[in-house]
Each structure stands twice: as C-alpha cells, then as structure tokens.
C-alpha positions in Angstrom: 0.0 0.0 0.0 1.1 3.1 -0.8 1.4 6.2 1.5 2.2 9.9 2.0 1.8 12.3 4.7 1.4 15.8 3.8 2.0 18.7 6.9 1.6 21.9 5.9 3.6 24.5 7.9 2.6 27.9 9.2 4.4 29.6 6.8 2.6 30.3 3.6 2.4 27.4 1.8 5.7 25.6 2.6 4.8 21.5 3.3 6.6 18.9 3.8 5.7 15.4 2.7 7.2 12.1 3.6 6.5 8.9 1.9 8.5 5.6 3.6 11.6 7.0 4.3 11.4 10.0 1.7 10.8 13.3 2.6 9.3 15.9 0.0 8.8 20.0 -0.1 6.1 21.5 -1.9 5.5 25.2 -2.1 4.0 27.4 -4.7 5.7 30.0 -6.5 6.4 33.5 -5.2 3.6 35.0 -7.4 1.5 33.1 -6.0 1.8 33.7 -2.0 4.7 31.1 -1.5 8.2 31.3 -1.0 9.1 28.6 -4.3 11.0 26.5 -1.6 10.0 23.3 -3.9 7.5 22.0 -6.4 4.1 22.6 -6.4 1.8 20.3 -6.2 0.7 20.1 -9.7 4.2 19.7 -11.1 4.6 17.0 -8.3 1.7 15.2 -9.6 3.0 15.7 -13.7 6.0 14.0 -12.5 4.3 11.2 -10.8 2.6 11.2 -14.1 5.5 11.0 -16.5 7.7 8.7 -14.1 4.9 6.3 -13.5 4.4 6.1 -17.9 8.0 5.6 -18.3 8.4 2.4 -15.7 5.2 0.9 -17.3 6.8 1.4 -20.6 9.9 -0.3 -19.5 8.4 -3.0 -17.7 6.6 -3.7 -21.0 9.6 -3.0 -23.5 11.7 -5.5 -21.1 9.1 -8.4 -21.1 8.9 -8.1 -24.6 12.3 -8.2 -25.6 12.5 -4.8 -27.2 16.0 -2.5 -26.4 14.0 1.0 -26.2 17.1 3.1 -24.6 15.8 5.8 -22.7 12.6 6.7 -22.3 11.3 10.3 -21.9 7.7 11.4 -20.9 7.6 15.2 -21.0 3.9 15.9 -19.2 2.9 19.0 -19.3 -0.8 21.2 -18.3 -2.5 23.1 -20.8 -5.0 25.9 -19.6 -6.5 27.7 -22.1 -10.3 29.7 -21.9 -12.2 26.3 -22.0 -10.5 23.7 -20.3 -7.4 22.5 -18.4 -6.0 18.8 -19.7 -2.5 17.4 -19.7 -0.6 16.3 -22.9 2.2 13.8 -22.8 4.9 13.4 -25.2 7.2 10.6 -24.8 10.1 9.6 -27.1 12.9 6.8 -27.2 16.3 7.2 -27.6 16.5 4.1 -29.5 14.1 3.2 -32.9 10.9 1.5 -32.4 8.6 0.5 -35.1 5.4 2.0 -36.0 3.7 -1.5 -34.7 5.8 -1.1 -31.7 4.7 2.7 -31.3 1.5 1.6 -31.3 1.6 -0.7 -28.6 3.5 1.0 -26.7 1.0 4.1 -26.6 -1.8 1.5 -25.6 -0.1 0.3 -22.9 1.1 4.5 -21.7 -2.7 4.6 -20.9 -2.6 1.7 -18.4 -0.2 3.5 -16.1 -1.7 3.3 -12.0 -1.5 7.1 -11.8 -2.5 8.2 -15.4 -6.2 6.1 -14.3 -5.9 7.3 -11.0 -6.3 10.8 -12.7 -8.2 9.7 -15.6 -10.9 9.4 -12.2 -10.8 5.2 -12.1 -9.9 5.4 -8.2 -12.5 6.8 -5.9 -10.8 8.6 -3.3 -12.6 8.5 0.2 -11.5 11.9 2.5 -12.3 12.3 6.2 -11.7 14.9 8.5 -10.2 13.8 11.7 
C-alpha cells in the first residue's frame, strides 16, 4: 500500500511530505503567495505522471524483448479559456517500429496514476 503524509507548515504554503523514508517540499511559486522553496503540487503530480508512464513502458519493453534506450515522458498542463487537460509526449532514444509505437502508446494509458487521474480510483476523505 502506498502512502504519503502531507504537513503543511505555518508559513505560507511551505509543506513537507514524507513517503516511507522520503521526505518531499512542496511550495507554490512567489507570485503566488509562496516562498518557491520546492515543487508545487501540480508539477509534483505531472511527474508522478510521467515517471509512472516511463516504468510501465519499460516493464513492457523488457518483457517483450525490445532494447528501447531511454525513455522520456515530457507531461505538461495546458489551460486555455475552455479547459485545463495534460498532454504527454514521450520519445525513445533508440528506434521503435510503428507497430511497436503503437503498442506501446496503448499500454502509456494503463499507467496506475494516469487512471488514478483519468478518475478510475474513488478517493474517500475524512476529517479527523
């Protein structure tokens, strides 16, 4: 089971999170009422996004004998007047085949925390 604690402190926006034996700081930027002492949340969660893609792809590219090279996920949030969504972008450093490309995008979407965000996990809150 995964777990995270998140304590806010009393100054601005400044938190610290810990997660087994790994500590975290999130903040938010100066123009907006932190102190930019550490990630915000959202580009916390883009890189729990894009490091969550890249392990599934490699999991997948290792059980099926393919030598991908690196594997970059660039995820990013888009706002615009209508809508926020995220885009990914993800690239090898070695050549895959179209066929391969296509799999491999199929199996991007099955990443835990892309359908944890995709809202396939209900998430149950309770004030204490």
């Amino acid at each position: 089971m995964a777990n995270s604690k998140v304590v806010l402190s009393s100054k601005n926006y400044l938190a610290e999170a810990k997660m087994r034996k790994h500590f975290a700081v999130i903040d938010e930027p100066v123009n907006d009422g932190g102190d930019d002492n550490g990630p915000t949340p959202v580009e916390y969660l883009l890189t729990a996004i894009g490091s969550c893609v890249s392990i599934t792809l490699r999991m997948y590219a290792e059980r099926k004998g393919w030598d991908v090279g690196k594997i970059t996920v660039n995820v990013s949030q888009v706002k615009d007047e209508n809508s926020t969504h995220l885009t990914e972008e993800i690239s090898f450093e070695k050549d895959v085949t179209e066929e391969q490309k296509k799999r491999l995008l199929v199996i991007a979407g099955k990443c835990p925390v892309a359908k944890m965000v995709k809202g396939e996990t209900e998430i149950a809150t309770n004030i204490l």
